[in-house]
N, C-alpha and C positions, 0 to 999 in steps of 0.2 A: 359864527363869523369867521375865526381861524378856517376853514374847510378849505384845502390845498393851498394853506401859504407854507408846506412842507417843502411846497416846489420848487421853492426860491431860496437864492441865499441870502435878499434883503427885503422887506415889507414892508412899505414906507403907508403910516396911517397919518390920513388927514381928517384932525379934530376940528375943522375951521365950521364955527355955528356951532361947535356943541359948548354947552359952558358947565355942564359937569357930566361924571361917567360913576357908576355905582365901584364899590368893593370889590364886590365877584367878578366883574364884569374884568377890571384893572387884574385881579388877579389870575382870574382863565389866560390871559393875552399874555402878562408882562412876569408872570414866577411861573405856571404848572407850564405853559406851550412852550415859551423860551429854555425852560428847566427840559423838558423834554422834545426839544428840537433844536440844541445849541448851536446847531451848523446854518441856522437862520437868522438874523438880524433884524430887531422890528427895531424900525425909529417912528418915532410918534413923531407927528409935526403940527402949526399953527394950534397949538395946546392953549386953551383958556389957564390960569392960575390953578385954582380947582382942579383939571384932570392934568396938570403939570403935578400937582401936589400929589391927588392918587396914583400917578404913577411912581412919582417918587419912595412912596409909601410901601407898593406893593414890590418896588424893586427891590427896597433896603432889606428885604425878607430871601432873595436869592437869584433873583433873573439877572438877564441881561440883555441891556438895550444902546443904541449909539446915541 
């Protein structure tokens, strides 16, 4: 899914309809891509609770997100 969001400095993801996102999924995106592309910015948006909470999760372990 990431495949050239290198190209940008900010990645804005729209969860609106999704009501939850798996572990691996939250952590490909939000700790290993972010971790190794920190010159990019993902913001999540219209986030159900659930992959508000798995992002939060997978953040508190080292990414960064707005």
């Amino acid at each position: 899914m990431a495949h050239r969001f290198e190209r940008f400095k900010q990645v804005v993801l729209d969860f609106e309809g999704v009501a939850e996102i798996g572990q691996a999924f939250a952590d490909e995106l939000f700790r290993v891509f972010a971790t190794a592309h920190p010159e990019v910015r993902l913001t999540p948006v219209n986030t159900s609770e659930a992959v508000a909470s798995m992002v939060r999760r997978v953040m508190s372990r080292g990414a960064r997100s707005s």
